[in-house]
C-alpha positions as CSV (number, residue, x, y, z in Angstrom):
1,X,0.0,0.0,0.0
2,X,1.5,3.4,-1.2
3,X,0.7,6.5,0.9
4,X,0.2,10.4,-0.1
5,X,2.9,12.5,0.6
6,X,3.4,12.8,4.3
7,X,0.9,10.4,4.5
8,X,1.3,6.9,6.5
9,X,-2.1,5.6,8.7
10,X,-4.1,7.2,11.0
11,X,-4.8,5.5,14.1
12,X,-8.4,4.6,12.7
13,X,-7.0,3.2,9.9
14,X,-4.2,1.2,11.4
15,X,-6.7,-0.1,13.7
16,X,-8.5,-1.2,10.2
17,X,-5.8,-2.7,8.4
18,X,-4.9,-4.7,12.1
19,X,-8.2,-6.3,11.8
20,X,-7.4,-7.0,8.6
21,X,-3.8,-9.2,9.0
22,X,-5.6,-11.1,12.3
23,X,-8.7,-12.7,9.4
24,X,-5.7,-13.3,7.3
25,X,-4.4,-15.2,10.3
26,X,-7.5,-17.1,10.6
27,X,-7.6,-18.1,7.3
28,X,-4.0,-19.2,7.4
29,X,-4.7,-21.2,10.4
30,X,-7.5,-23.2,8.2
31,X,-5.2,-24.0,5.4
32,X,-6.7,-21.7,2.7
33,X,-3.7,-20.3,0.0
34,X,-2.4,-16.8,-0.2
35,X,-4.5,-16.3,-3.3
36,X,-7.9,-17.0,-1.8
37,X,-6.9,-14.8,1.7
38,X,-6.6,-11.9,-1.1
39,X,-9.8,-12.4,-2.7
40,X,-11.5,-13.0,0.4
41,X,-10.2,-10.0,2.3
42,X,-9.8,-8.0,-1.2
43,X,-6.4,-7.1,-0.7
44,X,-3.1,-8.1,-2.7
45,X,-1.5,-11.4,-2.8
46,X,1.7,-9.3,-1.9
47,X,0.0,-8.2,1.3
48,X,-1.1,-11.8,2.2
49,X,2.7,-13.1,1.2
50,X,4.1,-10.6,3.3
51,X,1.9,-11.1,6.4
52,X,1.9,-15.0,6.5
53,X,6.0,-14.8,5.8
54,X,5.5,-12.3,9.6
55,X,3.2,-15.0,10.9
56,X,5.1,-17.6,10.9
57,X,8.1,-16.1,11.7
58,X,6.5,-14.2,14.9
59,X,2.8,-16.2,15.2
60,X,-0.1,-14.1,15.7
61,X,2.3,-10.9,17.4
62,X,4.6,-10.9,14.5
63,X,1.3,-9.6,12.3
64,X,0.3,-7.3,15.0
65,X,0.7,-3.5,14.5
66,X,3.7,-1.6,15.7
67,X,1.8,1.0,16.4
68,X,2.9,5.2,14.7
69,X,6.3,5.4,13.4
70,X,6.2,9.1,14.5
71,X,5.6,8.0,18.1
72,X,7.5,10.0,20.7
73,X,10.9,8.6,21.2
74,X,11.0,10.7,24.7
75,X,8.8,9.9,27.9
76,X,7.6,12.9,30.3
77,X,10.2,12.1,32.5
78,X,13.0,12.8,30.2
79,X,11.0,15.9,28.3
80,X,11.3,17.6,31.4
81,X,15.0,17.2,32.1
82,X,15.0,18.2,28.4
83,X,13.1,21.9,29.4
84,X,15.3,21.6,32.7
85,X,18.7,21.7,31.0
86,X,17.6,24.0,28.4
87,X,16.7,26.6,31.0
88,X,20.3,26.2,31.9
89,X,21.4,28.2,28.6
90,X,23.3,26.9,25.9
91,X,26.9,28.1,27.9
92,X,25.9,25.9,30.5
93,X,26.4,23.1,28.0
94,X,29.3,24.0,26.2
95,X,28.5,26.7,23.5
96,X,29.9,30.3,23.4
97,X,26.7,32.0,23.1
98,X,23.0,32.6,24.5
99,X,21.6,31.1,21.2
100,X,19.6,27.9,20.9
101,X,19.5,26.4,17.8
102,X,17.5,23.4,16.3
103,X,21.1,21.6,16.0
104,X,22.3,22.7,19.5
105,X,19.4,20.9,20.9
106,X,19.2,17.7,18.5
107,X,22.8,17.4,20.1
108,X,22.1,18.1,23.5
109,X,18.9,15.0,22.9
110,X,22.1,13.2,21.8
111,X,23.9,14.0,24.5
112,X,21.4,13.9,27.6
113,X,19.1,10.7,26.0
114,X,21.3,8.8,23.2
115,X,18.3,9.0,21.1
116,X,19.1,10.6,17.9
117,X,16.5,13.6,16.3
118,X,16.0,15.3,13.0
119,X,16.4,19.0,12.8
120,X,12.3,18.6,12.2
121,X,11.6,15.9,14.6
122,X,13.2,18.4,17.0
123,X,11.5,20.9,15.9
124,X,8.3,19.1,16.6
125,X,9.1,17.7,20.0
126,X,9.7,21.5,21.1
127,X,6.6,22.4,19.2
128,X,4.5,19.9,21.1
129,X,5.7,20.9,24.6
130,X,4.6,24.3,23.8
131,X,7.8,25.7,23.0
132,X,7.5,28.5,20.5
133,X,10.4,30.1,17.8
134,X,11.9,33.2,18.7
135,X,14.2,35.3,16.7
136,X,16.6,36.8,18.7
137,X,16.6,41.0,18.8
138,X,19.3,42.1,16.4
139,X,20.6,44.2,19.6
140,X,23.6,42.4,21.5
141,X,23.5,42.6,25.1
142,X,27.1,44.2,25.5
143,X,26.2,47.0,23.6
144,X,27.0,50.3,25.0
145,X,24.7,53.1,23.6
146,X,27.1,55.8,25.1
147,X,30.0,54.4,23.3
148,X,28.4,54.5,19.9
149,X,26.8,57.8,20.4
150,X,30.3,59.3,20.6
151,X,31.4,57.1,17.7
152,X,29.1,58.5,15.4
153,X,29.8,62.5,17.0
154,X,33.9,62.4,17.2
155,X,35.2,59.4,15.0
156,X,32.5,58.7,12.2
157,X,32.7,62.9,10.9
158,X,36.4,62.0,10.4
159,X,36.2,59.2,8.7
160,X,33.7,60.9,6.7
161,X,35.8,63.6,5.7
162,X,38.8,62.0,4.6
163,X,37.0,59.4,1.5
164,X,38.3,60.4,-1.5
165,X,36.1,63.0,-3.7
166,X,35.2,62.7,-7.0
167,X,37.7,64.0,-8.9
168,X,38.7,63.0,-12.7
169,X,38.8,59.5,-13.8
170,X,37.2,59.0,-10.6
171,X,34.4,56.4,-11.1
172,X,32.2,58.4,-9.0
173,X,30.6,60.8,-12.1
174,X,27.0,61.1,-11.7
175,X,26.8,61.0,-15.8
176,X,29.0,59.2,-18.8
177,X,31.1,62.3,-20.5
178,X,30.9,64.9,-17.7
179,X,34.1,66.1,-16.1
């Protein structure tokens, strides 16, 4: 079976298609061929191929579903040392700066949890714990207004005066063939 893009089963339908494999198993159990559990069940022989091969490897579990493939790979208890340690700050762990990025805290998972995260799968874990994205103000904190107030009064009116004016061959003309 072939899913849309992004697409894979919703619980409902997983629940469906569960229901699905264990009439299979029935019918396997009674002797009937992969062929006739297809038509029966109207699915493909492929299907049928596939989950008798997983019933007799693993009996009636082995057809069982294993449940969402985007399940969280975190529990509470370690999402919450997650928010813990990134309240620390990201110099509390290692980096120069104040900044937390997506890849600072797919390490830090790494780091804390050895489980290992996408840059989107972290993104969604921090979504769905009600974390929000913030851009940072374009302001650093060291700034010193007083400092670049007398910049801009004493040093920047020098630096000002002393570019080079437009004299000739000076590709500063305002129009081709003027001097």
């Amino acid at each position: 079976m072939r899913y849309a893009q992004g697409g894979g089963l919703t619980d409902a339908e997983r629940t469906t298609r569960e229901r699905l494999r264990l009439q299979a198993v029935e019918r396997f159990e009674s002797g009937q061929k992969n062929a006739g559990v297809a038509a029966a069940l109207r699915i493909s022989v492929r299907s049928v191929e596939r989950w008798r091969r997983a019933w007799r490897e693993g009996g009636e579990a082995g057809v069982l579903s294993k449940g969402s493939p985007g399940r969280p790979r975190l529990n509470q208890v370690q999402v919450a040392r997650l928010e813990r340690e990134l309240e620390r700050g990201p110099l509390a762990h290692g980096w120069t700066d104040q900044r937390w990025t997506l890849a600072r805290i797919k390490t830090l998972i790494g780091r804390l949890f050895h489980v290992s995260y996408t840059v989107e799968g972290t993104w969604r874990l921090l979504k769905r714990h009600g974390w929000s994205w913030q851009q940072p103000t374009r302001r650093a904190i060291e700034r010193d207004d007083d400092a670049v107030e007398v910049w801009k009064k004493e040093t920047w009116p020098r630096v000002r005066a002393s570019r080079r004016s437009a004299g000739p061959g000076s590709s500063l003309k305002t129009r081709p063939g003027s001097r």
